[in-house]
C-alpha positions in Angstrom: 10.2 32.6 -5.9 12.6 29.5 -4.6 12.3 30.5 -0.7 8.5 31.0 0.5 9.1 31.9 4.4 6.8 33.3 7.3 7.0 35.9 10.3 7.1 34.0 13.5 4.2 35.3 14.3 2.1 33.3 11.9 3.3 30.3 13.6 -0.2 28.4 14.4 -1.7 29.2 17.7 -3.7 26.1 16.9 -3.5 22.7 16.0 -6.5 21.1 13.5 -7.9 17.8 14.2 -8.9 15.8 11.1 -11.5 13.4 13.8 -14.6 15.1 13.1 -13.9 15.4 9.4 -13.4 12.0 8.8 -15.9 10.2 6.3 -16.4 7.6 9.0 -16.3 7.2 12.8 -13.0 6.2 14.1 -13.2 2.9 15.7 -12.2 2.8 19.6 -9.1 1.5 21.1 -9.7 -2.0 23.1 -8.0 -2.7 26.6 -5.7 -5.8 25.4 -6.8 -7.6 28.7 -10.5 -7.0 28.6 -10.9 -6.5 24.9 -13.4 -3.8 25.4 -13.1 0.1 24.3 -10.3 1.6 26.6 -12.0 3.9 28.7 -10.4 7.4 29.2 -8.6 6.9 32.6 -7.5 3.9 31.4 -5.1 6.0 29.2 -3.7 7.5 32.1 -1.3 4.9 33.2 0.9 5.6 30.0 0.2 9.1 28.9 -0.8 12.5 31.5 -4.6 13.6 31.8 -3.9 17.2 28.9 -2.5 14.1 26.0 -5.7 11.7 27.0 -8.1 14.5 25.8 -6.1 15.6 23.0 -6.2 11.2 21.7 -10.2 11.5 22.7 -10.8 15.2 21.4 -13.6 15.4 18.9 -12.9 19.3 18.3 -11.9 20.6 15.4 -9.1 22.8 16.1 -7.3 22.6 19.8 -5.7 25.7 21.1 -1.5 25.7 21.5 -0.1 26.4 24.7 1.9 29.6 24.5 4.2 28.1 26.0 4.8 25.1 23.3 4.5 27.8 20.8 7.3 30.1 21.8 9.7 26.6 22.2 8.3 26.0 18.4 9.5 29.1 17.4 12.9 28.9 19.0 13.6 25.4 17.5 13.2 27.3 13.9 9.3 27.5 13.1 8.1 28.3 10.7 9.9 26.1 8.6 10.5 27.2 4.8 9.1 26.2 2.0 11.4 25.7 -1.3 10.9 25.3 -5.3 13.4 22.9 -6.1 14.3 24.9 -9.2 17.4 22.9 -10.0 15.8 19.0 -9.9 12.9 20.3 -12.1 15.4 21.5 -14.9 17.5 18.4 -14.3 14.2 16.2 -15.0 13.0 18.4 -17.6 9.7 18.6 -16.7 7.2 21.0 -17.1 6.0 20.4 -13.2 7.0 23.1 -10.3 8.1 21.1 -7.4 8.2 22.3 -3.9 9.0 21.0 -0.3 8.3 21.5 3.0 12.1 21.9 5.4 11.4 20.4 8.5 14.9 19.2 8.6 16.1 22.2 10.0 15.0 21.8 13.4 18.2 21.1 16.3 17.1 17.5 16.3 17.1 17.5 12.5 13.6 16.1 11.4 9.8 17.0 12.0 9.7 14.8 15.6 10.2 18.2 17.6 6.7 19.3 16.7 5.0 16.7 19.1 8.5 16.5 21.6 7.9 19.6 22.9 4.2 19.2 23.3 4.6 15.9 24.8 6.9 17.3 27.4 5.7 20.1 28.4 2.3 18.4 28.9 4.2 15.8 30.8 6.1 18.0 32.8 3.2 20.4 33.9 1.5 17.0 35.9 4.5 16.3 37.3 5.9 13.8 35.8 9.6 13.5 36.2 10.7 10.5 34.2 9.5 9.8 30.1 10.6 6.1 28.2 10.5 5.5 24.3 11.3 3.7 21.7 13.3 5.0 18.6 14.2 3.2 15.1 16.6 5.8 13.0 17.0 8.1 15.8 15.1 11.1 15.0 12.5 10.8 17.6 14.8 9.2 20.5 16.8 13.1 19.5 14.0 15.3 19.6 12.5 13.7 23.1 15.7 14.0 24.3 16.0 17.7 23.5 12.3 18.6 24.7 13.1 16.4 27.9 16.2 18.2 28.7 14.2 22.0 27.6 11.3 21.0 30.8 13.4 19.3 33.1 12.9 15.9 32.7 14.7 12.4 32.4 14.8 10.4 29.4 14.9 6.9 28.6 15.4 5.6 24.9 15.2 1.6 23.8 16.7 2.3 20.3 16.4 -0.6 17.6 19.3 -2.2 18.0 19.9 -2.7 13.7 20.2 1.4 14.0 21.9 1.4 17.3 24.8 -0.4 15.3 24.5 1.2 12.3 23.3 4.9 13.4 26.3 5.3 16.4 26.1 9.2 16.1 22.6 9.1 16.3 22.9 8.0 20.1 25.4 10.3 20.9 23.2 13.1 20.0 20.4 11.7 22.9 23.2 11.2 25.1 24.4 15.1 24.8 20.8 15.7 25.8 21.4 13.9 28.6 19.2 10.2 27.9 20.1 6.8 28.6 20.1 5.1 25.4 20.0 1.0 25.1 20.3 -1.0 22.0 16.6 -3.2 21.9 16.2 -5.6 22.8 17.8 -5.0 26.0 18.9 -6.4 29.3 16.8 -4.0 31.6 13.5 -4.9 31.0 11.8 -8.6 31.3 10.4 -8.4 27.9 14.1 -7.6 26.4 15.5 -10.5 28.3 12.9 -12.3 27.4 13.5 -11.5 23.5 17.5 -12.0 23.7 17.3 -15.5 25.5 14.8 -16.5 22.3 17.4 -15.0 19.9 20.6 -13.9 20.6 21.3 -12.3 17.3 17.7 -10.2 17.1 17.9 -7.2 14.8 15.3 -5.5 16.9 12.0 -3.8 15.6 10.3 -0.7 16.6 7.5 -3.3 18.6 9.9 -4.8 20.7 11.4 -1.6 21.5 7.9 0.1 22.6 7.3 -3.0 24.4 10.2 -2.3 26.8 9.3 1.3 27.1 6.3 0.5 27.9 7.0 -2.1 30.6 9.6 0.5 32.4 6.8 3.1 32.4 4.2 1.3 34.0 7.2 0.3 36.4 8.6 3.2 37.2 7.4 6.1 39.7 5.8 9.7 38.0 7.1 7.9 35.2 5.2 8.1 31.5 5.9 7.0 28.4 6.1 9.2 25.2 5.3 8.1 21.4 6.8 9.6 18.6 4.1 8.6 15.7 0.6 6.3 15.2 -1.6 8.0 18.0 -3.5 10.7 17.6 -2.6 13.4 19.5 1.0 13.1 17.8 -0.6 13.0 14.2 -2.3 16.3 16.0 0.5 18.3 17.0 2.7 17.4 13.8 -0.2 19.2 11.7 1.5 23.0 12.2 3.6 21.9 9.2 0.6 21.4 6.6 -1.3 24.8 8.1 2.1 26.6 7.5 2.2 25.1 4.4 -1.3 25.9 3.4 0.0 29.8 4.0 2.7 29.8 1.7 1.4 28.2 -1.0 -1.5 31.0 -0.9 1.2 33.2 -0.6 2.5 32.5 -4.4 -1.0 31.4 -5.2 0.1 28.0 -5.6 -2.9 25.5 -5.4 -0.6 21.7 -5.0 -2.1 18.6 -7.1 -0.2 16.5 -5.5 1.1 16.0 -1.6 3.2 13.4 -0.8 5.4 12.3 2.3 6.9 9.2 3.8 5.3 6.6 6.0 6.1 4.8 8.6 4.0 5.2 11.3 2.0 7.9 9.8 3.2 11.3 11.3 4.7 13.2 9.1 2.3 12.5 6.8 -0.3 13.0 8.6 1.0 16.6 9.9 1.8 17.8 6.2 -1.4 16.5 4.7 -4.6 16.7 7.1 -4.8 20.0 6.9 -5.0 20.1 3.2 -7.2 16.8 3.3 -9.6 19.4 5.0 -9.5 22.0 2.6 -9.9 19.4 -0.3 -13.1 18.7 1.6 -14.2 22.5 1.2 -13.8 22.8 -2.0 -10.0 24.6 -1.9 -8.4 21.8 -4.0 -8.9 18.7 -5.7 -5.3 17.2 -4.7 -4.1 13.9 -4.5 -2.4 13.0 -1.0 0.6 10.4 -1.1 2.1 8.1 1.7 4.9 6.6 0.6 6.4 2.9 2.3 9.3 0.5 2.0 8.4 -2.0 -0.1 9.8 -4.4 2.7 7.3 -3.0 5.5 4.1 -2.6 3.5 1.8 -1.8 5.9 -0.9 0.0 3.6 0.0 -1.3 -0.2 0.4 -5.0 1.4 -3.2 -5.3 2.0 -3.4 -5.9 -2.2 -0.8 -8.8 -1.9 -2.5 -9.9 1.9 1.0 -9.3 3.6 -1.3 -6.5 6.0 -4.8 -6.3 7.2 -7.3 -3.6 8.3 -7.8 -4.7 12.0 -7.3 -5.2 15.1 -3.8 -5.2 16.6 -1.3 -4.5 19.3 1.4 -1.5 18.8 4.1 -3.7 20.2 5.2 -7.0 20.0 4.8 -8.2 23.7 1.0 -7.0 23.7 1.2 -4.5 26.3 -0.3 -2.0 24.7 -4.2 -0.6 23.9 -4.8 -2.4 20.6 -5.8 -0.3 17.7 -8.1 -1.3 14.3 -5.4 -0.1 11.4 -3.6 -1.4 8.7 -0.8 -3.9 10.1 1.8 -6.3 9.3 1.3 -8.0 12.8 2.3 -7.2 16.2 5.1 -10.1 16.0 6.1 -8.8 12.2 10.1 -8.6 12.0 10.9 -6.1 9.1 14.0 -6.8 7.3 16.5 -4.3 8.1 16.8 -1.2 6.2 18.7 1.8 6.1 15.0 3.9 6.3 14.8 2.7 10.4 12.2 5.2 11.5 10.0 3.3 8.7 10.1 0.0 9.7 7.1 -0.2 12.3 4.2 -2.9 11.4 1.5 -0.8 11.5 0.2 2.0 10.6 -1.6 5.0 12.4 -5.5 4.4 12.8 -6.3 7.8 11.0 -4.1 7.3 8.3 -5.9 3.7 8.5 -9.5 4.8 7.8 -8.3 7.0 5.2 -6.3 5.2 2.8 -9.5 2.3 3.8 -11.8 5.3 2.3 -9.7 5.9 -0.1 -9.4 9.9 0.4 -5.8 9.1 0.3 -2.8 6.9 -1.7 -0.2 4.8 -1.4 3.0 3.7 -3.0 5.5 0.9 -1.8 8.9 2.2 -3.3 12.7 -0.1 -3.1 15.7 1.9 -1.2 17.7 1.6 -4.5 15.6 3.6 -5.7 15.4 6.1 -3.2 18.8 6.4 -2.6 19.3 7.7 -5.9 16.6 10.0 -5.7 18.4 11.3 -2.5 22.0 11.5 -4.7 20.1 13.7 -7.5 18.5 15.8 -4.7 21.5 16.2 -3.2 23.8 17.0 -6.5 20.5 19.7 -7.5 19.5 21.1 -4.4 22.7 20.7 -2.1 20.6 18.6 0.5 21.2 15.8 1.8 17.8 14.0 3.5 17.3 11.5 5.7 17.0 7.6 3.8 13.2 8.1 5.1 12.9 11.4 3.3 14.4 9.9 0.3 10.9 7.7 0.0 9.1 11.4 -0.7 11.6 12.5 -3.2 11.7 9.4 -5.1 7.7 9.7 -5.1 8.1 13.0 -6.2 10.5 12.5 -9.1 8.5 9.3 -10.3 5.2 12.2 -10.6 7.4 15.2 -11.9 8.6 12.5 -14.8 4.6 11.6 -15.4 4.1 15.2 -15.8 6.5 15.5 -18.5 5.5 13.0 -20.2 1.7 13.9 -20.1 3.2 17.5 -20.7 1.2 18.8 -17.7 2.0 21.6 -15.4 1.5 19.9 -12.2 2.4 21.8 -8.5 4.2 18.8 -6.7 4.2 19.5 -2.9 6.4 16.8 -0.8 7.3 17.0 2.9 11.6 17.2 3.6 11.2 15.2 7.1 14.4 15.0 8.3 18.4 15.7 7.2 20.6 12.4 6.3 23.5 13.9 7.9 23.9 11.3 10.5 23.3 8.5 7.4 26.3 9.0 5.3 27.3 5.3 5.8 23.8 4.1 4.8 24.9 6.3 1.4 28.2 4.9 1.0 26.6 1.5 1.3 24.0 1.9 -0.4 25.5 3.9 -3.5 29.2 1.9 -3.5 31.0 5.0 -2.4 
């Protein structure tokens, strides 16, 4: 079997919600001005009333609105599952390899999954205008595409290194009809503020929440939408992982080892909580990957002290709840890369207490090295992922190669997160083409 699909109706009708499974409480946000837990309506000046439940919600599983469901299914879920046949024979190792397609979607990456949601539940409280921040692109596209699919405007700050770099990223946002400026900016205060200090600023995903964040507490019915680290987003992304979970039972596959990239924690999260859960029941004894630039080492950092478990802001001007997770710092200014969607300082607080509990791993990989894993996926398997992707394949390789040296049939699982067809110069530079 090389394709494993599913019917659209086995598309979940619900989304699972690792909170009460956790092997520890999960600590509170704090109000940054009073520094005590953020109560609920306190939430409600950035996110709608249905989203503020969803970050609190203590239930297990939470019900998908039809709605969201049938836009889930007409932006291509379920998503296949593939045996990469051809990289295994060209590593020659006894492992079978397999990964999750969620680069299929119109926007091109798994960021539609919580989009949609996010819109929808925006746009049924009548919200009219949504702000957000964006580092490669993928989630400043797939907010854009959900905005325009409910009716509402959109406002991207994108990182100005990808701005520059990524030009065909913003025209896609554009085509969805968004205002997109290169961060930091000259609307907001805080992007002034940042320019006037340094002219030449690269950007960061901090600064750029930081202006999306001031225009949304600015504006009128105006909210502002996150693409990863919260938990309602790691909530909605997890219909990949329970499709998943379904076709490997399909084949009677049972995976050893799940990995994905990690910047701020959603994709991981969504391809690996559910099966996090069934490891808990008994179904598997895997081990669960997150894989980081070694330049923005938000989890593996805390061996050399670069990152801490604690306290911190989500952006860089402090406007935002603070959360206790793995970070670099709130003022942290990554180096650029070519993987932007991975350069945010911290790290999602669930994804936090796990890899502090150590039910889950991580690696710190170089992009050398994981844009040659994406050339010998490419030449093998005729795709071409995203430079974030490429950190999962890399990881993926680097264990397929252990298993052939150990001589062990391992089932390698890793999530495909996004296409790289909007990255080709990040190749060419990268690879000397």
């Amino acid at each position: 079997m090389i394709r494993v699909n599913l019917d659209s109706d086995e598309v979940p009708d619900r989304w699972y919600n690792i909170v009460p499974d956790l092997p520890e409480k999960l600590p509170p946000a704090i109000h940054p001005g009073t520094r005590e837990p953020l109560k609920p309506e306190e939430w409600e000046g950035l996110f709608p009333k249905a989203l503020v439940r969803q970050e609190l919600s203590e239930e297990r599983y939470i019900r998908i609105p039809e709605e969201v469901r049938e836009a889930l299914i007409t932006i291509g879920r379920p998503s296949p599952l593939y045996r990469a046949r051809r990289l295994e024979k060209a590593l020659g190792t006894p492992a079978r390899i397999y990964f999750k397609r969620e680069d299929l979607s119109p926007a091109g990456s798994h960021k539609p999954n919580t989009a949609i949601a996010q819109a929808y539940y925006n746009m049924a409280e009548g919200v009219e205008n949504l702000t957000t921040e964006t580092g490669a692109g993928q989630w400043g596209s797939a907010l854009s595409s959900a905005c325009a699919l409910y009716g509402l405007k959109c406002t991207v700050f994108m990182v100005r290194s990808s701005y520059d770099s990524k030009p065909y990223r913003k025209f896609v946002m554009k085509m969805f009809g968004a205002d997109v400026y290169a961060s930091p900016s000259n609307v907001t205060e805080f992007g002034r503020k940042v320019n006037r200090e340094d002219p030449t600023c690269s950007g960061s995903l901090g600064i750029a929440i930081s202006e999306a964040v001031e225009m949304a507490v600015k504006g009128e019915k105006t909210k502002y939408a996150l693409g990863s680290v919260l938990n309602h987003v790691m909530l909605h992304q997890t219909v990949i992982g329970l499709e998943a979970q379904k076709q490997l039972e399909k084949i009677g596959e049972k995976p050893d080892t799940l990995i994905a990239c990690v910047g701020g924690g959603s994709n991981f999260a969504g391809f690996t909580f559910p099966f996090i859960h069934d490891k808990q029941k008994g179904k598997n004894d895997a081990k669960f990957i997150a894989v980081e630039p070694q330049s923005v080492p938000s989890l593996t950092g805390m061996k050399s002290g670069e990152s801490k478990y604690d306290y911190d802001f989500g952006d860089t001007a402090g406007m935002t709840p603070m959360l206790k997770m793995h970070s670099l710092g709130h003022d942290f200014m990554p180096r650029v890369i070519h993987a932007g969607g991975l350069r945010y300082h911290g790290m999602s607080p669930l994804v936090s207490l796990l890899y502090k509990n150590n039910v889950i791993e991580a690696e710190a990989l170089h992009q050398a090295e994981t844009f040659a894993a994406g050339k010998l996926f490419a030449e093998t398997e005729g795709i071409i992922a995203a430079p974030e992707s490429c950190h999962a394949i890399a990881s993926a390789i680097n264990h397929a190669r252990a298993a052939k040296k150990a001589n062990e049939e391992k089932v390698i699982v890793f999530n495909l997160s996004g296409h790289g067809l909007l990255d080709l110069q990040n190749y060419a530079d990268m690879l000397k083409f």
